[in-house]
N, C-alpha and C positions, 0 to 999 in steps of 0.2 A: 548527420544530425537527425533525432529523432524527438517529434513533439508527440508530447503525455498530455492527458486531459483527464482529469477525474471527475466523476461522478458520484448519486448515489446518499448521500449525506442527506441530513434532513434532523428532526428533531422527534426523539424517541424516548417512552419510556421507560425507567430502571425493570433491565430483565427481558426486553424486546432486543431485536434483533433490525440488523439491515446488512444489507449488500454494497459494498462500496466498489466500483468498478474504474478502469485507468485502460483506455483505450490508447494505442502509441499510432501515430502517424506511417510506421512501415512496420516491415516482419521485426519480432521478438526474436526469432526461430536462435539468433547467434548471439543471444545478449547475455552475458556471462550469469547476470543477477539482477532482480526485479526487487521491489520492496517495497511497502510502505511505512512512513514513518509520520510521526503528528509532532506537535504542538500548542502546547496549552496556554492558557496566559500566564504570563509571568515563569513560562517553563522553558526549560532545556528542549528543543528539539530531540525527539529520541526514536529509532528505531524502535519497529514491532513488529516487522514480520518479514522475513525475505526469502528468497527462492529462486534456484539455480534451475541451469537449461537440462542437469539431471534428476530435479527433482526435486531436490534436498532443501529442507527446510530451516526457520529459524525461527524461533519466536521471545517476543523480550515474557519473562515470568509473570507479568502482570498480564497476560493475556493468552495464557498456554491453558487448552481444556476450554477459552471460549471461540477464538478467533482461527480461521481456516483461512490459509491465502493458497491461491491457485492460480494458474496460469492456462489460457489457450491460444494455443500457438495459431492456426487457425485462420482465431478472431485477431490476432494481433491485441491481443486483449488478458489485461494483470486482474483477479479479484481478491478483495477479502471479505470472507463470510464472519461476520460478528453478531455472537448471541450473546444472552446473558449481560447485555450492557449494563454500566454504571456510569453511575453522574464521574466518579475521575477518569474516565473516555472521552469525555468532553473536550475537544479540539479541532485545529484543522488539521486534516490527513493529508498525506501528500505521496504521490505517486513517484519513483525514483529508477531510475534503468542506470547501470555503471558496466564496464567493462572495458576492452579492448579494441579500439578501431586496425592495430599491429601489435608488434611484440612491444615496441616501446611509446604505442599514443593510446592514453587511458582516456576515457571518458564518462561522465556523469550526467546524469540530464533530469531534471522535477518538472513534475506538474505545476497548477499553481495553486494546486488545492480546494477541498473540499469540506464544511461545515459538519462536524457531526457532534448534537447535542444532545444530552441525554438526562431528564429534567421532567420531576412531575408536576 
């Protein structure tokens, strides 16, 4: 098992930027996929951004051209860089690791979240 904590959130204005960061408890190095995902009020939980142990990216369309997510292997440590904020970014972010403990034990694991508001 692997515990996630994120960071980083805070309250920003439209068109500022912050770093949201997700520290894991042990190595990333074999975690098939990293992500982070939010929630608004009254929203659907939704994916926005994930990334594989090759690289490979993902991002939901409401945030492609602002949001960089990256990973160091390292630090044991998930980020996502977001510019260009707007007030519909407003939610809590949450940190997510999924993969494979064998061929057939899957596993998922969250943060418990971080604040991020974006509000002049």
């Amino acid at each position: 098992q692997v515990q996630l904590m994120e960071s980083g959130g805070g309250l920003v204005q439209p068109g500022g930027s912050l770093r949201l960061s997700c520290a894991a408890s042990r190595s990333i190095l074999s975690i098939s996929t990293m992500g982070w995902y939010r929630q608004a009020p009254g929203r659907q939980r939704e994916l926005v951004a994930s990334i594989t142990t090759t690289s490979s990216t993902n991002y939901a369309e409401s945030v492609k051209g602002r949001f960089t997510i990256s990973r160091d292997n390292a630090k044991n440590t998930m980020y996502l860089q977001m510019n260009s904020l707007k007030p519909e970014d407003t939610a809590v972010y949450y940190c997510n690791a999924a993969g494979y403990k064998s061929f057939f034990e899957h596993y998922d694991y969250w943060g418990q979240g971080t604040q991020v508001t974006v509000s002049s």
